[in-house]
C-alpha positions as CSV (number, residue, x, y, z in Angstrom):
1,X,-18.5,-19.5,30.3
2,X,-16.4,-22.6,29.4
3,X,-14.6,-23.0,26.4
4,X,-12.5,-25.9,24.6
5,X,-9.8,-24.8,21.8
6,X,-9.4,-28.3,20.0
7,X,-6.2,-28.8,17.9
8,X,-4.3,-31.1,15.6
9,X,-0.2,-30.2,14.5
10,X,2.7,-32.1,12.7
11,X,5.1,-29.8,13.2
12,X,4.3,-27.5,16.0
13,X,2.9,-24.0,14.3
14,X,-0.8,-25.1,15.3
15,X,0.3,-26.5,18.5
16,X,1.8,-22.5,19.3
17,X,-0.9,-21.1,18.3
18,X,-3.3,-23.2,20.1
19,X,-1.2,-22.1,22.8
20,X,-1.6,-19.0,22.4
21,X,-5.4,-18.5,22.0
22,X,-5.4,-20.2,25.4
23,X,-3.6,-18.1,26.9
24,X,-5.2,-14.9,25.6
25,X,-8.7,-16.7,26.4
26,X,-7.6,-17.1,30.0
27,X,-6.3,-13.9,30.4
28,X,-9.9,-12.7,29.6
29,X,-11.3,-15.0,32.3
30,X,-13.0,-17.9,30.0
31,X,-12.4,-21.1,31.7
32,X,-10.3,-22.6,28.7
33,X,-9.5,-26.9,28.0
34,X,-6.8,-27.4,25.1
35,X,-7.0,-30.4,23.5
36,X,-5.3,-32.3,20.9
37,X,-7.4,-33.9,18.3
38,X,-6.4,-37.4,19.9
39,X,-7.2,-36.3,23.3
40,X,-10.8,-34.6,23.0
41,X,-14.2,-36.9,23.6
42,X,-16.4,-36.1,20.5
43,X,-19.1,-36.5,22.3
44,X,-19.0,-33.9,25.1
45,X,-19.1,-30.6,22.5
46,X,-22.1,-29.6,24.2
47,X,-20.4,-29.0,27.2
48,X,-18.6,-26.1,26.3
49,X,-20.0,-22.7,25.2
50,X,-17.1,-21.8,22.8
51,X,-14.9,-24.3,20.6
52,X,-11.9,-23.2,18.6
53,X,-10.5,-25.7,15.9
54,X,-7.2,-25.7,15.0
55,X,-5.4,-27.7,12.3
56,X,-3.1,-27.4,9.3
57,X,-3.3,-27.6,5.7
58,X,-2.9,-30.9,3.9
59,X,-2.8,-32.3,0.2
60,X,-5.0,-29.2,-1.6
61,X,-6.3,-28.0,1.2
62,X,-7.8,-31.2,2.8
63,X,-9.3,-31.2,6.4
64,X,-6.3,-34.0,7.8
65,X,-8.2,-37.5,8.0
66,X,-7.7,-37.2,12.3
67,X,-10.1,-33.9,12.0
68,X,-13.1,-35.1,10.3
69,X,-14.5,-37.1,12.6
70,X,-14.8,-34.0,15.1
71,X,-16.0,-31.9,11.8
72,X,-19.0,-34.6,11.2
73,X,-19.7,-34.9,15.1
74,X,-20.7,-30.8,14.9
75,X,-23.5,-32.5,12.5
76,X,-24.8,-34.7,14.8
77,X,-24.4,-33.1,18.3
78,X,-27.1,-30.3,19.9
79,X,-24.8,-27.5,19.4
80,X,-26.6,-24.5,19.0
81,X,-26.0,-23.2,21.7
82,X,-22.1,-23.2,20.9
83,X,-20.3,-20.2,19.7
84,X,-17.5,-22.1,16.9
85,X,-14.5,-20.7,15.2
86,X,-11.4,-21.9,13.2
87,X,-7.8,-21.7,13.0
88,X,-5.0,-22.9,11.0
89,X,-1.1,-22.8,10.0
90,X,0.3,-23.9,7.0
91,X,2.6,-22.8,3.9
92,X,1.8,-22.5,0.0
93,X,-1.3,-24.3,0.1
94,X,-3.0,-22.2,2.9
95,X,-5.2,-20.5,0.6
96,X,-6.5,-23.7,-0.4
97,X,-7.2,-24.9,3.0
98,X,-9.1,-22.5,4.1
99,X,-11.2,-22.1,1.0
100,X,-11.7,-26.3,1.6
101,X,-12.6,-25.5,5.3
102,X,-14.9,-22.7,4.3
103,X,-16.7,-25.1,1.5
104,X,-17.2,-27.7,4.0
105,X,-18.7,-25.5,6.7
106,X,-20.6,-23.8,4.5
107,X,-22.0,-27.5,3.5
108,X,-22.5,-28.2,7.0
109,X,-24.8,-25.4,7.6
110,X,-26.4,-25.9,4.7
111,X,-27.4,-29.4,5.4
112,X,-28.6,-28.2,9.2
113,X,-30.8,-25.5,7.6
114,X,-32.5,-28.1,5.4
């Protein structure tokens, strides 16, 4: 089983905890890459069985403009066969970021169902 936890940060907190989800996938024996958001090839999410995203909240809850890219190429790749999950770090507007993240996968799926 391979695995990829992909991640964007400004100020570190989704950087740590990237870091940590590594480090408790290894410990489980899952073959684990961590990637920033600037180091990851779009195109090679079918090589991995699992893929975290990490990032951090932004405006009202925003996906950050470096992350959407990534978010679309889930649209367009052959990824059924990959187990996905989320992750994110931020203050007040947390809330709204993940109710923004949960909208736009939820749009996602939608469109891949129709």
């Amino acid at each position: 089983m391979k695995a990829a936890i992909i991640y964007s940060s400004v100020t570190g907190n989704t950087s740590t905890l990237a870091e940590i989800i590594h480090e408790k996938m290894e410990q489980r024996d899952i073959k684990t890459d961590l990637f920033t958001i600037d180091q990851f090839q779009n195109h090679s999410l079918k090589d991995y069985d699992i893929i975290a995203v990490g990032t951090y909240s932004w405006d009202n809850g925003d996906l950050p403009l470096e992350m959407e890219e990534l978010f679309e190429q889930f649209e367009t790749e052959d990824v059924d066969h990959v187990t996905t999950g989320v992750f994110g770090t931020g203050g007040q507007l947390l809330s709204l970021f993940l109710w923004g993240l949960l909208t736009y996968l939820r749009i996602c799926f939608l469109s891949i169902l129709i």
